[in-house]
C-alpha positions in Angstrom: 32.1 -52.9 22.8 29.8 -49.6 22.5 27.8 -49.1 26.2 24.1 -50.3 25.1 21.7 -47.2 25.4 18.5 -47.0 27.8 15.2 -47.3 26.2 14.3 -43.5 27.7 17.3 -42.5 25.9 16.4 -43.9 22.6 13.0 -43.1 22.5 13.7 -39.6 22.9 16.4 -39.8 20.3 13.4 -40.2 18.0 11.1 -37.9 19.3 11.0 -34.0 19.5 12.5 -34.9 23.6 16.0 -34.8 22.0 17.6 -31.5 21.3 17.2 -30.6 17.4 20.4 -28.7 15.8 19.3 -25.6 14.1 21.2 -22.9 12.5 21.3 -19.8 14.7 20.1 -16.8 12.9 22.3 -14.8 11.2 21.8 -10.9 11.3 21.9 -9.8 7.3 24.7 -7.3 5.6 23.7 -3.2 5.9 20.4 -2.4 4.2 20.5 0.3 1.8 17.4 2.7 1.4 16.0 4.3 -1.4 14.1 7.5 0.1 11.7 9.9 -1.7 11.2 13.4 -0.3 8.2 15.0 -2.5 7.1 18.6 -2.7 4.3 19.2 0.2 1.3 20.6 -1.6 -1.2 20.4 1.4 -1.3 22.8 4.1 1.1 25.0 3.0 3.0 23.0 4.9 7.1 24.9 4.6 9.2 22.1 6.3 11.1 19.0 5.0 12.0 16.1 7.0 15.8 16.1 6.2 18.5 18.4 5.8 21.1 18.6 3.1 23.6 17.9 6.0 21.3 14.5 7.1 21.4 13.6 3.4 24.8 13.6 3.0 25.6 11.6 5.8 22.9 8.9 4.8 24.3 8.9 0.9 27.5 8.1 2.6 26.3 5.2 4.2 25.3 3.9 1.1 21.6 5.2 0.7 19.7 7.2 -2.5 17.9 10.2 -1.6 15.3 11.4 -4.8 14.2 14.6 -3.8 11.4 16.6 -5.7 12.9 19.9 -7.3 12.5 23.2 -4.7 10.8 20.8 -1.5 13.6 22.5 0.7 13.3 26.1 -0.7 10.3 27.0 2.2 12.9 26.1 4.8 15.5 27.6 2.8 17.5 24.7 1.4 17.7 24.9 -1.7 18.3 22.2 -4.8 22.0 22.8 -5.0 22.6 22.0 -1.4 20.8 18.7 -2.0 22.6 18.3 -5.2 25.8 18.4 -3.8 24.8 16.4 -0.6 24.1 13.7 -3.3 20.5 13.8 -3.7 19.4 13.5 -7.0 16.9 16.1 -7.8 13.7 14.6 -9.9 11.1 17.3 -11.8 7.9 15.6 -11.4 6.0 13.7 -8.4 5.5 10.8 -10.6 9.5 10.0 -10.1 10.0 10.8 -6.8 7.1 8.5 -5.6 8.8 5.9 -7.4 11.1 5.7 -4.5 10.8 2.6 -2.0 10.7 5.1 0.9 8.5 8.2 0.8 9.4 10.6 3.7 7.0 13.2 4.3 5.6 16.3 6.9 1.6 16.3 5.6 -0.2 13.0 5.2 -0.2 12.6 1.3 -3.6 13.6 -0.4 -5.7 11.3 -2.4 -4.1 12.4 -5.6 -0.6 11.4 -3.5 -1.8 8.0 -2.8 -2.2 7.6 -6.4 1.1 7.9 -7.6 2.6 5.6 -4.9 3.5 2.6 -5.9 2.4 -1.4 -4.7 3.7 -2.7 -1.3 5.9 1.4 -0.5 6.3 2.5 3.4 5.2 5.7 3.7 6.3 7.8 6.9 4.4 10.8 7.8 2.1 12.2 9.5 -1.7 11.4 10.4 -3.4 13.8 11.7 -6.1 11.3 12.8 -8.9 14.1 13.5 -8.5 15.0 9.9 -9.1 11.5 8.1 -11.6 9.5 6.7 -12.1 5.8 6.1 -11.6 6.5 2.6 -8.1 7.6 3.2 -7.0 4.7 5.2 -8.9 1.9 2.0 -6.7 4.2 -0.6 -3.6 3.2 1.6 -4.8 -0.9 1.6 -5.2 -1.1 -1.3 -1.9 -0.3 -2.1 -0.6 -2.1 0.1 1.4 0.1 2.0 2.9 -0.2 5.0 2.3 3.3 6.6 3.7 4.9 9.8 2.7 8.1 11.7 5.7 9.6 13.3 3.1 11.1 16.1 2.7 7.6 16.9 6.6 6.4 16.9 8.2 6.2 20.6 11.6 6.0 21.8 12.9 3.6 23.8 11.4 5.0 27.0 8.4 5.1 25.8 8.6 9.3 24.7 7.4 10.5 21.6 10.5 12.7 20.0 9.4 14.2 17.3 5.9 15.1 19.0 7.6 16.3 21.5 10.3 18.8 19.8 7.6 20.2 17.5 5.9 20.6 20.6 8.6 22.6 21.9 8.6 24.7 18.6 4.7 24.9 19.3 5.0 26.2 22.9 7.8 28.9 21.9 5.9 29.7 19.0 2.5 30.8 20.1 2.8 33.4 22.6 4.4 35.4 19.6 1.6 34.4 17.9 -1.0 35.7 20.5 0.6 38.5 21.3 0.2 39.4 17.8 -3.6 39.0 17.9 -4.2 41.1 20.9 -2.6 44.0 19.2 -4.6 46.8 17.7 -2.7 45.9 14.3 -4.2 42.9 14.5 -7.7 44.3 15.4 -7.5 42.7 18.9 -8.2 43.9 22.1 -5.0 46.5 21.9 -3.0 44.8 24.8 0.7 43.7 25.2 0.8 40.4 26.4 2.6 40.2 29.9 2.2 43.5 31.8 4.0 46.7 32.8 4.2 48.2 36.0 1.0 49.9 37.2 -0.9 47.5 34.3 -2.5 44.6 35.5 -1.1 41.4 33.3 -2.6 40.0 30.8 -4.5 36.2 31.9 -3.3 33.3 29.7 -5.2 30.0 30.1 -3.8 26.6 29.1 -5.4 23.5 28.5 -3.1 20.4 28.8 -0.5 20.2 31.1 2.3 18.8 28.7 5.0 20.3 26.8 3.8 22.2 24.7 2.2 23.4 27.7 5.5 23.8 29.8 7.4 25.8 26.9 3.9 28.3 26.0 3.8 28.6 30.1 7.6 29.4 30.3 7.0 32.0 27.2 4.2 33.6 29.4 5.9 33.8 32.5 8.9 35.5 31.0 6.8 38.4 29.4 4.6 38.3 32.9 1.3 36.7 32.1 -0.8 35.4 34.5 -1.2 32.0 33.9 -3.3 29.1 34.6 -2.9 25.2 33.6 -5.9 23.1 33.2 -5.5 18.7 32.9 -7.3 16.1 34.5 -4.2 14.3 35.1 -3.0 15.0 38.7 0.9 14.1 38.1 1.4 16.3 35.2 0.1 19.3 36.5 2.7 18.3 39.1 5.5 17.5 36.6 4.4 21.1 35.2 5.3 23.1 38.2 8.6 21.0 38.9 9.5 22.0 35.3 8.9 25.6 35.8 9.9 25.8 38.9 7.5 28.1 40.7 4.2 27.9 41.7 1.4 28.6 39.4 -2.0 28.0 39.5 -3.4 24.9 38.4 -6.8 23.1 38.3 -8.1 19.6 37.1 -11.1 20.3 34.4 -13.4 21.5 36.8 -17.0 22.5 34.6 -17.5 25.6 36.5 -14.0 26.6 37.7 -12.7 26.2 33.9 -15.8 28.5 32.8 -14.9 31.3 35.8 -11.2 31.7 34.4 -12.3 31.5 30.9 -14.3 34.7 30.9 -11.7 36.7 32.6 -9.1 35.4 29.9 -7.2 37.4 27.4 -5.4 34.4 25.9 -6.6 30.3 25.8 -4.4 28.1 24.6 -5.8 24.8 23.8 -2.9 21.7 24.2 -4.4 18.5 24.9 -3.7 15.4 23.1 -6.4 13.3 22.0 -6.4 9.6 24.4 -6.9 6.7 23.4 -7.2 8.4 19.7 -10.1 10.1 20.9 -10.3 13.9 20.8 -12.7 15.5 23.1 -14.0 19.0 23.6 -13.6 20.8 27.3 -14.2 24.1 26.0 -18.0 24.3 25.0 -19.5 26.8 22.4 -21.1 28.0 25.8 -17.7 28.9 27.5 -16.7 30.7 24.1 -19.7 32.7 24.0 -19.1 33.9 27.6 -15.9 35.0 26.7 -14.4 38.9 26.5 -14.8 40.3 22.8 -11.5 40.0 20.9 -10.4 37.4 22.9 -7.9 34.6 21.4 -8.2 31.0 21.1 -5.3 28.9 19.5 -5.8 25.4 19.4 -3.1 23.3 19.0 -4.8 20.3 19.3 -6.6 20.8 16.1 -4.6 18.3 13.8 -6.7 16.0 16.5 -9.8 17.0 15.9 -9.7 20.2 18.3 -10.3 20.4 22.0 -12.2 23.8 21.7 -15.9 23.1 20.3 -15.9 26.3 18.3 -13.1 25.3 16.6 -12.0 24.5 12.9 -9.7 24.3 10.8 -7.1 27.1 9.2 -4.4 27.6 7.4 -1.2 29.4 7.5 -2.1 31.5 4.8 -5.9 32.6 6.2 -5.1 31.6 10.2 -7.8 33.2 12.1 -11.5 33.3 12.2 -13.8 35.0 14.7 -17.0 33.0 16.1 -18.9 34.9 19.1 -16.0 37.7 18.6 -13.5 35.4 19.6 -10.4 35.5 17.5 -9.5 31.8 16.7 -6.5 30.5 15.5 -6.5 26.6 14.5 -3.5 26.0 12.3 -2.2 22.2 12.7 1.4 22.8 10.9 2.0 26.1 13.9 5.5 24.4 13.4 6.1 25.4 10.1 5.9 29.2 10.6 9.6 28.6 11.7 10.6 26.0 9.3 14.0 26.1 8.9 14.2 25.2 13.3 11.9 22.8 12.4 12.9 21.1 9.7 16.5 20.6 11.3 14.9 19.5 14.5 13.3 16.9 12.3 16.0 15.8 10.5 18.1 15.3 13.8 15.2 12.8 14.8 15.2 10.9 11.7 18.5 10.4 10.7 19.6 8.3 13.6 16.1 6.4 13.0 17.1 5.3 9.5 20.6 4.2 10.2 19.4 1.8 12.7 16.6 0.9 10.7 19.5 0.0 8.0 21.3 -1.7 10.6 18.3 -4.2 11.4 18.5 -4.8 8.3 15.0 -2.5 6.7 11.8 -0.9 7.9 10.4 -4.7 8.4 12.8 -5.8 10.4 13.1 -3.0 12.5 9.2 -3.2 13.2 9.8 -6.5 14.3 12.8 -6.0 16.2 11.6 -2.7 17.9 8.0 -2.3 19.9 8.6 1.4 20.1 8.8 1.9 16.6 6.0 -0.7 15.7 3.9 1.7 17.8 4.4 3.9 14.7 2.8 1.3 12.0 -1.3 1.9 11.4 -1.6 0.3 7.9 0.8 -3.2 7.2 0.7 -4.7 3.4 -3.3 -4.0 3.1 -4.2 -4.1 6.6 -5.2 -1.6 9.0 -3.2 -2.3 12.5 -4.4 0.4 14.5 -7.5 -0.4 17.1 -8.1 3.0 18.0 -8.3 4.1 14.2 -10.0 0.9 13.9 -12.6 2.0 15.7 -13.2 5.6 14.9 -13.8 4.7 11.9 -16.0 1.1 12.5 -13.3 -0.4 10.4 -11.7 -4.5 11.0 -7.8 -4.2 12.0 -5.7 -6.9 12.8 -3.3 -7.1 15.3 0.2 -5.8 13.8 1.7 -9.0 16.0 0.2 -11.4 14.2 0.8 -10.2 10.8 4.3 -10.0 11.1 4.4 -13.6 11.9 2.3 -14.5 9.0 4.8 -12.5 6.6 
């Protein structure tokens, strides 16, 4: 004869008390990608975010790569090496932005957004200081699920591919100002660094991060005298503990960043916009008071600039003078050495989209990964970014709750 249960055991036999069976979750099969890389018309933008050698390994995984006829030729790659990586080389835009995935360097133009298809992830950049509300509604109405790599993180909270173009950008541009001080250049006629019996040249740099650390590192080697500028007390520590010497530093002190800006020879301009807001610590004042054929180069320009004089340039027509001040405002500084960059790209990607395969698609791997969801700023018609959200007075919804709605 079968024990007789309790009435507490019954009852919560019928109720949502007793444990429910339910079928764990079952991770799905590898997710194979169908990537576009299209020709970059803006900018004159020279770098391509994968290399033959990337493509190859991600066609071997099972993934289709359509890349637009001569995109690799600026960082010389050309369409043969694709070819015979297994890429299949398409002759128009219209086919390559057929592709589910569109990979990119520039953010696309309005006349980009039109030939992408219904409900495509883009990846690229966004070089918020340069956008409008208009660009952002193109993208919704699409429905696009958009990410800015400036935006993506690593696992420890790092941004990789900000920081190696920073790197690029902070080797880069002493060559780049030493080139503007010479009389070749029509600038002042100095070398940058110093000789013996010459007093050094004075570099100034605003921002205390890395593209700070590698321009500062560039300096010291050639024998600038340098000073780093940031309101942030434990980078300008990190700074000198990356260098390894003593140097002189400064929060952004009104009158103290005014003294050392009229004795400077070169400024370089490296903050990052917080909080998605860019804001100006060098005044049209401070550049007024500064010596005649002077250079400013402000990296921070794809943010909207941290120099007020500022605007923006072009690789092709880089400089303008304002006060007699030589300034050099070119967001894509990276792409002067695109080859270096584009690999250093590539090397960041590659590993990205493997896993994102893996997880089973760029959906999934949003949901599965907080530090790339930092990445996403448009999701299937929606903006999900607050701080774009309000630059531009513009509703967003919280990326969180959209992914549990779809």
């Amino acid at each position: 004869m079968s024990k007789q249960q309790s009435g507490f055991a019954q009852l919560a036999k019928e109720s949502s008390l007793y444990p429910q069976e339910k079928l764990m979750p079952v991770k799905q099969g590898k997710y194979s990608f169908f990537i576009g890389l299209p020709n970059e018309i803006s900018m004159q933008e020279r770098r391509i975010t994968l290399t033959p050698d990337a493509v190859q390994l991600l066609v071997n995984n099972g993934h289709e790569i359509w890349i637009e006829a001569r995109a690799g030729e600026s960082a010389k790659f050309s369409d043969k090496d694709y070819s015979d990586a297994g890429a299949k080389i398409m002759y128009s835009p219209e086919e390559v932005y057929k592709a589910k995935v569109i990979l990119k360097i520039e953010p696309p133009t309005m006349e980009e957004i039109d030939l992408m298809q219904n409900g495509q992830v883009l990846i690229s950049a966004l070089q918020l200081g340069n956008q409008t509300p208009q660009y952002i509604k193109a993208l919704n109405k699409k429905n696009i699920t958009a990410l800015a790599y400036e935006f993506i993180e690593d696992k420890v909270g790092g941004m990789p591919i900000i920081r190696a173009m920073s790197e690029i950008a902070g080797n880069t541009v002493m060559s780049i100002a030493s080139e503007y001080l010479s009389s070749a250049s029509d600038g002042m006629g100095v070398i940058l660094g110093g000789i013996t019996g010459v007093p050094p040249t004075k570099v100034v740099i605003i921002g205390a991060g890395t593209v700070a650390e590698y321009a500062a590192r560039a300096a010291i080697g050639l024998g600038a005298n340098i000073q780093v500028f940031d309101n942030h007390i434990y980078k300008l520590r990190r700074i000198k503990h990356a260098l390894g010497r003593q140097i002189h530093t400064s929060t952004i002190d009104t009158k103290t960043l005014r003294d050392s800006l009229t004795q400077a020879d070169v400024v370089i301009g490296a903050l990052r916009a917080e909080k998605g807001r860019n804001r100006y610590v060098v005044t049209e004042d401070m550049v007024a008071q500064m010596k005649p054929d002077s250079i400013i180069i402000d990296l921070s320009i794809d943010q909207g600039g941290c120099v007020e004089t500022s605007e923006l340039t072009t690789l092709s027509k880089p400089t303008f003078r304002k006060y007699d001040v030589i300034h050099y405002c070119v967001p894509n500084i990276a792409s002067r050495v695109a080859l270096t960059a584009s690999t250093a790209l590539s090397n960041i990607f590659t590993p990205t989209i493997l896993r994102a395969a893996d997880e089973g698609g760029v959906e999934e791997m949003i949901y599965v990964h907080n530090w790339f969801m930092k990445g996403v700023y448009t999701f299937k018609g929606n903006l999900t970014n607050e701080h774009i959200g309000r630059k531009f007075g513009m509703k967003h919804t919280d990326l969180g709750l959209l992914l549990a709605r779809f």
